[in-house]
Residue, then its C-alpha position, 0 to 999 in steps of 0.5 A: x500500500x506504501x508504495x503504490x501511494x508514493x508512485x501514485x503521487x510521484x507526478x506531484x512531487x517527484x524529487x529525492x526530498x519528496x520520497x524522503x518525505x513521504x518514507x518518514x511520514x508513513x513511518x510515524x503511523x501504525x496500522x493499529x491506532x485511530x488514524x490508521x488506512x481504512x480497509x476496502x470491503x471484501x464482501x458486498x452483501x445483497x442487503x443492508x438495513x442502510x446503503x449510504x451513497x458518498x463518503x465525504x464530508x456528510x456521508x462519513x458523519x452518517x456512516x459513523x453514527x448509524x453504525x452506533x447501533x450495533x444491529x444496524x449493517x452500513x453499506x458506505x459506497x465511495x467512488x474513490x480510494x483513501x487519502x494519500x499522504x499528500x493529503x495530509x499535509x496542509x501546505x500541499x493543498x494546491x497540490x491536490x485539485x486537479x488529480x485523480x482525488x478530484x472529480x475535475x469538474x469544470x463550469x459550463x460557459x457563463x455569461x455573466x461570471x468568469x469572464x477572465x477565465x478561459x472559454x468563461x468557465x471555472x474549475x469546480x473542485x469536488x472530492x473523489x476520495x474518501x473524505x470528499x471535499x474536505x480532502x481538496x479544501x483549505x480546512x477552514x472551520x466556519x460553521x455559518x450565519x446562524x440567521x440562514x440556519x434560522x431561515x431554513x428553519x422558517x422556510x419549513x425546514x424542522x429541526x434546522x435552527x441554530x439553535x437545534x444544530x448547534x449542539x450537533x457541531x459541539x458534540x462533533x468537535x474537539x477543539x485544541x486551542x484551550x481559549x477557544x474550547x473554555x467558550x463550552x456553550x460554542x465549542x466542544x472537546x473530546x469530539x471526533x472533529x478535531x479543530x484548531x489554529x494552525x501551527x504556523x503561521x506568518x505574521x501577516x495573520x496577526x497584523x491583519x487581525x489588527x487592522x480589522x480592530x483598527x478599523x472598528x471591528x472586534x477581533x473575535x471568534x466567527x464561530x461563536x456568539x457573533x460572526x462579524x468581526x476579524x479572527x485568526x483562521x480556525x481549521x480541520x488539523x490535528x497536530x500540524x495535519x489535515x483532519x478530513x472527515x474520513x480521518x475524523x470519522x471513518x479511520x476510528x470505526x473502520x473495525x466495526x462489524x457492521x460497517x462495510x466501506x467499498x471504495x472505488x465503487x460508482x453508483x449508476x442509479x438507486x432503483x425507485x418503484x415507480x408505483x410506491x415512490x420507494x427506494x429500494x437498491x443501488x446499482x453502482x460498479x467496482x473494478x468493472x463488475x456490477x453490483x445492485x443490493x437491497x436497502x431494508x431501511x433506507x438509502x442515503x444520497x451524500x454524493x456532494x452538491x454536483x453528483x447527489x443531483x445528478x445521481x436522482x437524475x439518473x434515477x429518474x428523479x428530476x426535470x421531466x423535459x431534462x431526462x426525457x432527453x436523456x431517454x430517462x425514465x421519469x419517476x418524478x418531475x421535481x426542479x432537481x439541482x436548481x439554483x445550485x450556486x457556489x463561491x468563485x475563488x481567485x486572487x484579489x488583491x495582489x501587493x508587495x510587502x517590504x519584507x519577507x513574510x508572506x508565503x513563499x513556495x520556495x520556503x515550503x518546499x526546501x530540504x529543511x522545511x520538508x524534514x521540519x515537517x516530517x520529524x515535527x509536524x511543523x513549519x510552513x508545510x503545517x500552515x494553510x498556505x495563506x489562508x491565515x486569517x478571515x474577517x466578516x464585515x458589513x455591506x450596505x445590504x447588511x441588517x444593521x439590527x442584528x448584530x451578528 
């Protein structure tokens, strides 16, 4: 397994310092903690009580806490493999977009956006690996406006109140940095989640901090009480390392007996009947053989914002005009994957500091850097490479009353 992730990987780091560092950082883990590989599943059964489709940043969560009851059996169908050691290393995380990790999804041509990108289309990252997206993202900890999460509520949405899921996002968590953890009715300890600021960073974090406080805002946590304001990041690391939501998650209970994780395993349909509206089986294929098992409980759709609406499509679940075209048998004329929207990332302001302390690749990756990290998880390959800070502020469309 070492070897087939080195040369799976060389193409993004192919030097003698790079298998150095891959050799010693494989080393520190034993197969027998809480952080070691998950095992792909040998036997697929024809029936589980719940088939869960996707395993990234929801489906992992969802794996794990059905499998807490002990006679419940979990199938979790991933498309693709574990996380390489790369993976793990929060300064390679430009690195990962655009691998085999990556579904590699591009935009269609916009009209109104991306008009400096080439043929007006956008790269739209989405994670083909255990732990999805929270595999490729820059591990930053924000949880949301806690008014959208009221909004949903009020929209109908039961159960979706700040109020309601906060306790959910305590429970889950486990904060390393003592100031932030001491705020109990935000922050918890102990969860599977570990959050935390990263182990280095530039002194651009704190000058910008200071800036926003010079300004008028509050230097605060944005995952607390109130939102607006400047902080230092907060971020998905555990010990100067990435904490995916598979490693989070999955890697504890890998050995339950009752969760059968299949990677490499691409789901083609959910079979619905067409009379009940029940969904019964999922067909998906691995290494070339197709399989369809049963669901006696339920089905779980946690594919991701681009593959969970085309998975219902091609269930026959969607815009009747849209499948039709396809030849898709229409089960349900729903608007499935309207208004889908995202944040289009780019550099915006570019400037010149007078000194060196912005993030310099060539310090990220000089011999000394990379045994820094490999012996102590620490330096500037245990940064976010430049997301250090995050500053929420008002606009002329913000409610003035609210004060969050």
């Amino acid at each position: 397994m070492f070897l087939t992730q080195i040369f799976s990987n060389l193409s993004l780091w192919a030097s003698f310092p790079a298998f150095l560092l891959y050799y010693l950082f494989y080393s520190s883990f034993e197969m027998n903690d809480l952080e070691g590989y998950v095992t792909d599943a040998e036997t697929i059964l024809t029936e589980y009580d719940f088939i869960v489709i996707g395993a990234g940043s929801a489906g992992a969560v969802v794996a794990n806490r059905l499998t807490e009851v002990s006679n419940w059996n979990v199938l979790l169908l991933e498309a693709g493999g574990d996380e390489g050691i790369v993976a793990d290393i929060p300064g390679a995380v430009h690195l990962l977009q655009r691998t085999s990790m990556d579904w590699q999804y591009k935009t269609m041509e916009q009209t109104e956006a991306c008009l400096a990108f080439n043929d007006n289309k956008s790269n739209w990252p989405r994670g083909n690996i255990l732990g999805g997206s929270s595999v490729l993202s820059y591990m930053l900890y924000v949880r949301g406006n806690k008014r959208d999460y009221d909004d949903w509520e009020a929209k109908g949405n039961i159960g979706w109140s700040y109020d309601d899921v906060l306790p959910y996002f305590i429970k889950s968590e486990d904060n390393r940095n003592p100031y932030i953890a001491a705020n109990t009715k935000y922050h918890g300890t102990g969860g599977y989640l570990t959050v935390q600021e990263p182990a280095w960073t530039t002194p651009l974090a704190a000058a910008f901090v200071e800036a926003g406080v010079e300004m008028g805002y509050e230097s605060n946590d944005g995952n607390a009480a109130k939102q607006t304001g400047f902080m230092l990041a907060q971020a998905t690391n555990r010990r100067g390392r990435r904490c995916s939501t598979a490693k989070a998650f999955l890697r504890p209970i890998r050995n339950r007996q009752n969760l059968h994780i299949s990677m490499h395993s691409h789901v083609h349909k959910i079979i619905i009947d067409p009379v009940t509206k029940q969904a019964t089986a999922v067909r998906f294929e691995k290494k070339g053989q197709i399989y369809q098992v049963n669901a006696k409980k339920e089905i779980i759709v946690s594919a991701g914002s681009v593959n969970s609406p085309q998975l219902l499509m091609l269930s026959g679940v969607g815009p009747a005009d849209h499948l039709q075209s396809f030849g898709i048998p229409v089960i349900e004329d729903l608007p499935v994957g309207d208004n889908l929207q995202d944040h289009i990332a780019l550099g915006g302001m570019v400037f010149t500091v007078n000194k060196p302390f912005s993030a310099i690749e060539g310090q990220y990756y000089a011999f000394p850097a990379l045994l820094n990290y490999t012996m102590n998880s620490a330096g500037p390959l245990a940064s976010l490479l430049g997301c250090e800070a995050l500053a929420w502020v008002n606009t002329k469309y913000a409610d003035p009353s609210s004060g969050e």
